[in-house]
N, C-alpha and C positions, 0 to 999 in steps of 0.2 A: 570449556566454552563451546557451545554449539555454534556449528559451521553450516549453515545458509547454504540451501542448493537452489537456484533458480529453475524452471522447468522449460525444457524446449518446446515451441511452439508446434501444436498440430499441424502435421502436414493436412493439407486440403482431400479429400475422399474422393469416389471416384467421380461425383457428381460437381468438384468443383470446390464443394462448402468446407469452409474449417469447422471443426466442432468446436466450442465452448473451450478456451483456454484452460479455464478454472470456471471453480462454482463457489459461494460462501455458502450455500445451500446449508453443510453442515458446519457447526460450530467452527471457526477458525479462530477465536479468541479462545485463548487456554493459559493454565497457568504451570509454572516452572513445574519439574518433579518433585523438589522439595517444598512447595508451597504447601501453607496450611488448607487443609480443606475449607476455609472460607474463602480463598482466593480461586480456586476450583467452582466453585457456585456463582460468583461472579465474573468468572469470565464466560460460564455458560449462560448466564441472566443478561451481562450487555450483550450477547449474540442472541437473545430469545429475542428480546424488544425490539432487537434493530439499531440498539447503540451503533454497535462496531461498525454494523454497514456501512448505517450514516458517514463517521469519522472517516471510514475509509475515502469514502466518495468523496468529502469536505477534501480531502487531504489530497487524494489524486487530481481534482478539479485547482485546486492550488497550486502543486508541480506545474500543470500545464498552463497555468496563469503565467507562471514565474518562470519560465523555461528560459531567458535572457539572463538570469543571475540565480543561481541552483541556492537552496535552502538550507538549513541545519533543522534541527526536527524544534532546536529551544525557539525559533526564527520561527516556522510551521504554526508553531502553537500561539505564538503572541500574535502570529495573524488573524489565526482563525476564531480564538479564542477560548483555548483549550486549554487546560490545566498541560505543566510543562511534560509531565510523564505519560499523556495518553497518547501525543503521533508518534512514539516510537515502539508501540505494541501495535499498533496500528501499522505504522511504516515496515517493520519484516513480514507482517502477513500479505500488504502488497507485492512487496517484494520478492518472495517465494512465488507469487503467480505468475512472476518474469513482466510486470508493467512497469517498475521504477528499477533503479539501480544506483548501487552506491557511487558519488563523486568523490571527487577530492575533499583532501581538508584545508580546511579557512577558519581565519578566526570570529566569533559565531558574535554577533551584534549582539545577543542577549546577554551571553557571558560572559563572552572577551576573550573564552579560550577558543583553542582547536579543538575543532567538531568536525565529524562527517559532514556532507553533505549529500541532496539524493537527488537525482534526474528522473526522467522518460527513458526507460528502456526503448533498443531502435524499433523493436517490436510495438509498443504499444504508439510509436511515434506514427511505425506506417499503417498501424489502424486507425490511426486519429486523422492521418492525411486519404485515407477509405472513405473517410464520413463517420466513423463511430464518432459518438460521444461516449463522455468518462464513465456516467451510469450503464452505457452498455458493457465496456471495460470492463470494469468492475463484478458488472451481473453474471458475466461469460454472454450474452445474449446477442445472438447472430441480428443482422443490421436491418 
């Protein structure tokens, strides 16, 4: 099982500015090592189009809708309207840039079982309380 490193946030330079947290710039959708090379083409095609950005953005602009009662990714997707296995390829690649983080588990309204759940990292809470909004999040792009 791969194990998730979140990334610590840039210290501020000498002029003050943080740099860019993260970038999707390149490909962040990918697929497992054992995947067939058709699953490798398609994770590099939904990050050529703009798929995955999209979802991303859908998906983080959702946490922070719902920040009063935290999410499971089955929950996520019947909101947004996503097929039930796209916010969770989705949700680690947010993840890894240190903007969500995982909650507790609760029993999940879609399934009825225990699910993770995913919050605001404090980080992305105290740049949302800065003024950023989520597509800057998202983009890394300074305010």
């Amino acid at each position: 099982m791969t194990r998730w490193r979140k990334p610590k946030p840039k210290e501020p330079d000498q002029w003050g500015m943080r740099q860019p947290l993260f970038t999707f710039g390149n490909p962040a959708a990918r697929a497992r090592v054992g995947d067939p090379q058709s699953s490798v083409l398609a994770a590099l095609e939904v990050e050529r189009k703009g798929i995955a950005q999209t979802q991303r953005e859908r998906l983080l602009r959702c946490i922070i809708l719902h920040q009063n009662r935290l999410r499971t990714a089955f929950e996520l997707a019947r909101l947004l309207g996503m097929r039930r296995d796209q916010p969770g390829r989705r949700l680690k690649e947010i993840e890894e840039c240190g903007l969500i983080e995982r909650g507790q588990l609760r029993r999940c309204d879609v399934t009825g079982r225990q699910c993770l759940t995913w919050k605001l990292s404090g980080y992305a809470s105290e740049m949302l309380a800065q003024g950023y909004r989520a597509e800057q999040l998202i983009a890394g792009e300074e305010k």
